[in-house]
C-alpha positions in Angstrom: 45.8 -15.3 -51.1 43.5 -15.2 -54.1 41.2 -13.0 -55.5 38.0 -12.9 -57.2 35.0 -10.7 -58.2 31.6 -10.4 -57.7 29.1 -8.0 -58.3 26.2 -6.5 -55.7 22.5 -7.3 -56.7 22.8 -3.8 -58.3 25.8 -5.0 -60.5 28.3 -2.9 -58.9 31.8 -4.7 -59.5 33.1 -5.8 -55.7 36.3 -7.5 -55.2 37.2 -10.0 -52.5 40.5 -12.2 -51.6 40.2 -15.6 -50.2 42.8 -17.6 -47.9 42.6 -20.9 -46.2 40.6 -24.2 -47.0 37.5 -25.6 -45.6 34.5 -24.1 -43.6 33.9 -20.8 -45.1 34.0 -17.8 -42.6 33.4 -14.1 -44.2 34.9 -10.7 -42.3 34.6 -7.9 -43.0 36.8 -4.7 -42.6 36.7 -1.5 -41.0 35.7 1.9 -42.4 38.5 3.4 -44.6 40.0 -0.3 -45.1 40.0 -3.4 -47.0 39.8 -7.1 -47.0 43.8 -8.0 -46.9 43.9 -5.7 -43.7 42.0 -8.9 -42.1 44.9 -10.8 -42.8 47.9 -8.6 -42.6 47.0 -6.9 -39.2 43.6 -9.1 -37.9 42.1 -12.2 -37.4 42.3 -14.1 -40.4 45.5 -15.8 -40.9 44.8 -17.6 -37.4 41.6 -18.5 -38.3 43.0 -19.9 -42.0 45.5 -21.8 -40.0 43.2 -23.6 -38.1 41.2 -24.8 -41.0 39.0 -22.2 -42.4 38.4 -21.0 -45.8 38.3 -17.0 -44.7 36.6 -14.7 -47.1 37.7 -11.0 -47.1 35.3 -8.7 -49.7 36.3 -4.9 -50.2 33.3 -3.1 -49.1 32.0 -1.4 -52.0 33.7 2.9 -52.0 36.7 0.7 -50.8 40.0 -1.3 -51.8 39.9 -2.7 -55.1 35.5 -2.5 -55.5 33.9 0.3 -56.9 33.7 3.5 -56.2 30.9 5.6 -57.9 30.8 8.9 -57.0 26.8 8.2 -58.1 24.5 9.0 -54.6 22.3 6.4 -56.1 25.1 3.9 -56.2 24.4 4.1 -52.5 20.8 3.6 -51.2 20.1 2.9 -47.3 22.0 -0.4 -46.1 23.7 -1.1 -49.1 27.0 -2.7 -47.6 24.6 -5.1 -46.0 22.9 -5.7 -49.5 26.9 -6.5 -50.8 27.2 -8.8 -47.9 24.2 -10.7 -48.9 25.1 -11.0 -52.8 28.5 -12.4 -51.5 26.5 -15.6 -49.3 24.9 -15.8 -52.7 27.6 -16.2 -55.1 29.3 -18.3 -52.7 26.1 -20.3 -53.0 25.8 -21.2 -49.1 22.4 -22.1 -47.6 22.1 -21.5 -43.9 24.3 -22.8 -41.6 27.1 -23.3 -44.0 29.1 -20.7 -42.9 30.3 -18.1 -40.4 30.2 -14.2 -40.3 32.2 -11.5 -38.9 33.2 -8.4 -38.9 35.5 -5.6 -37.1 33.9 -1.8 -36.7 31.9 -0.6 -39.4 32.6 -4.3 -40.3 30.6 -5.4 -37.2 27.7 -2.7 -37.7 27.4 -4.3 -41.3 27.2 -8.1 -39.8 24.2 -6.7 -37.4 22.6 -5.6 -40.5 23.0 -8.8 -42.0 21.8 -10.8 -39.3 18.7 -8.3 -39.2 17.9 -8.9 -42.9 17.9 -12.8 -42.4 21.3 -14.3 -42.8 21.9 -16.8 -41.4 25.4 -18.2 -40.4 25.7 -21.0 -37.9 28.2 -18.0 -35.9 28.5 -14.2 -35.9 31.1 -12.4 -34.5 30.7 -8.5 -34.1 34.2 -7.1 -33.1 35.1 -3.4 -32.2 31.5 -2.1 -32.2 28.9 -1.0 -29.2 25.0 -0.7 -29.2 25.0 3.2 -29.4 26.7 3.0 -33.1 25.0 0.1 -34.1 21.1 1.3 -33.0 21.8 4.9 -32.5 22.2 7.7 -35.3 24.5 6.7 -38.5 25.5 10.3 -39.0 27.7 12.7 -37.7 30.8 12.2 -36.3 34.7 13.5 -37.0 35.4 11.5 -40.1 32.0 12.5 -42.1 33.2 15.9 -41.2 36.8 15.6 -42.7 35.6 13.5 -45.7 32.8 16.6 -46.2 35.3 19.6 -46.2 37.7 17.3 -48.2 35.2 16.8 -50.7 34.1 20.6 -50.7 37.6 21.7 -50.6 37.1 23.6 -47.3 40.4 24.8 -45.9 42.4 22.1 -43.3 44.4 24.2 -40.4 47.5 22.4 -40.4 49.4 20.4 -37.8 45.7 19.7 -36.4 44.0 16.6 -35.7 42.5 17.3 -39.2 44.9 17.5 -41.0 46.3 14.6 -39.7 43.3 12.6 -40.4 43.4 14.0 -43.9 46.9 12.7 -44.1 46.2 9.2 -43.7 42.9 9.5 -45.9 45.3 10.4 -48.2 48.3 7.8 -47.7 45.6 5.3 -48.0 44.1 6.1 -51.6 40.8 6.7 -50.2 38.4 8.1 -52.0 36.6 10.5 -50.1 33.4 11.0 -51.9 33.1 7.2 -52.1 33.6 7.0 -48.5 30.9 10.1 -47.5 28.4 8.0 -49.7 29.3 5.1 -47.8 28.7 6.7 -44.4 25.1 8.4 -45.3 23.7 4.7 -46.0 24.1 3.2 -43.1 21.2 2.6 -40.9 20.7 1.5 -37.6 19.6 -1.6 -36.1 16.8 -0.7 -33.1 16.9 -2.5 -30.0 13.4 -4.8 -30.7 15.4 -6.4 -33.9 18.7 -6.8 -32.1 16.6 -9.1 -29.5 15.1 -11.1 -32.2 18.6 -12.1 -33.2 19.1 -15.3 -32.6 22.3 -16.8 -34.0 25.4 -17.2 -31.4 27.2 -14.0 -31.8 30.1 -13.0 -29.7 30.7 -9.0 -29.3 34.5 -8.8 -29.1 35.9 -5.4 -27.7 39.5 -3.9 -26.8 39.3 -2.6 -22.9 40.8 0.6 -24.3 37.9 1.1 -26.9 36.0 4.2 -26.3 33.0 1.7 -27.5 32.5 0.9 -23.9 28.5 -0.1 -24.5 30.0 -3.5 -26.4 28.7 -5.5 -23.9 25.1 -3.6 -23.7 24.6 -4.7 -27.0 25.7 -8.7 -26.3 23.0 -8.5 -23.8 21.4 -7.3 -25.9 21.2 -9.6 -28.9 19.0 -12.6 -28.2 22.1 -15.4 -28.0 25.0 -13.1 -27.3 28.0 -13.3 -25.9 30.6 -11.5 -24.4 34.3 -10.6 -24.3 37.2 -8.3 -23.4 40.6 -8.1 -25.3 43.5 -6.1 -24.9 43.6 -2.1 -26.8 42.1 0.5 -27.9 39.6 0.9 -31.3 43.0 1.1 -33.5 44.9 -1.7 -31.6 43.1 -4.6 -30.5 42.6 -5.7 -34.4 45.9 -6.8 -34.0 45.8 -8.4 -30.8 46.9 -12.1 -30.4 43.8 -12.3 -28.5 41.1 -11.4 -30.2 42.1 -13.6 -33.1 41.9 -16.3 -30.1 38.6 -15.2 -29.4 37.8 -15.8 -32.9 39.2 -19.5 -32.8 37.6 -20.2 -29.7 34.0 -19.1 -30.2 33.9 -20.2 -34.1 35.5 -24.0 -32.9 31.8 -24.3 -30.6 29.8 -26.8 -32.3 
């Protein structure tokens, strides 16, 4: 797999790792991840055997990019800026490639397709209209990141502390990741219709997501399908990286 790096249109340093030869497709990860996880536990290595270039960025506060612990490093819908700089240094025009993404990956495709990318396919995995056009905020992991950061006390041996344990196996950096979380926006319901690029929404039947398919009907030329697991499992399914394969090979 190789690497390279490119910088956001504010000149934050971003990595990204590359597999495969010839149509490009981009994914990207889920919250607290990185690129390779697309490979080593996702899609990608199907799709790079069937004869696509696959294109994994680190979100910026993530993996090998950046992480300033600068607020203004951060401004509203900033990972959906990054994914827009990456089409550009790539130098593809419209049509000349593919885009998805899993989770927050998925919310960040949305945003992209909102803003005017424009990849012949989209595929929005693991995500459901309520996080993707409801409130950004909240929720148990801005919570943990915020007493992490603070230095508030963790009971132990609870579901806290547990979270804070695997924050902490990964090398996250939780003040890059709370930044990350307050600039994400929604996407209301009147732009989602106006998308018109194929998409497929893509969600495990255990995933407590279960709105997924609201939001393909959502979406002006969506589509929609179940795959086996939960949120945490169905990256990893054999087949959702089907899915991928099928819905991308459409021409």
């Amino acid at each position: 797999m190789g690497a390279f790096r490119f910088a956001g249109r504010d000149g934050v340093g971003l990595a990204c790792w590359e597999t495969g030869a010839g149509r490009p497709v981009i994914l990207l990860h889920g919250f607290m991840g990185m690129g390779s996880h697309m490979l080593e536990s996702g899609p990608a290595g199907a799709l790079a055997e069937r004869g696509y270039r696959v294109v994994l960025p680190d979100f910026r506060g993530h993996g090998d990019s950046a992480k300033p612990h600068d607020p203004a490093a951060y401004p509203p819908d900033v990972l959906a800026d990054d994914g827009l700089a990456l089409v550009e240094h790539l130098g593809l025009g419209d049509g000349d490639y593919d885009l998805g993404g899993y989770s927050l990956g998925g919310r960040v495709v949305v945003r992209m397709l909102a803003r005017g990318a424009n990849p012949g396919r989209a595929i929005v995995a693991g995500q459901g209209l309520a996080k993707v056009s409801g409130p950004q905020g909240g929720g148990v992991s801005q919570r943990m990141l915020a007493a992490l950061v603070d230095g508030d006390p963790i009971e132990p041996d609870s579901a806290n502390a547990r979270l804070a344990e695997w924050i902490s196996q990964l090398g996250a950096d939780p003040m890059a990741l709370l930044y990350v979380l307050n600039s994400l926006v929604p996407t209301p319901e009147s732009a989602l219709r106006e998308i018109t690029v194929p998409t497929l929404v893509a969600i495990g039947d255990q995933d407590e997501r279960s709105d997924a398919d609201e939001l393909a009907a959502l979406l002006g030329n969506g589509e929609f399908v179940h795959v086996p697991g939960t949120h945490e499992s169905s990256l990893a399914a054999p087949e959702l990286a089907a899915a991928f394969v099928a819905f991308l090979g459409k021409r």
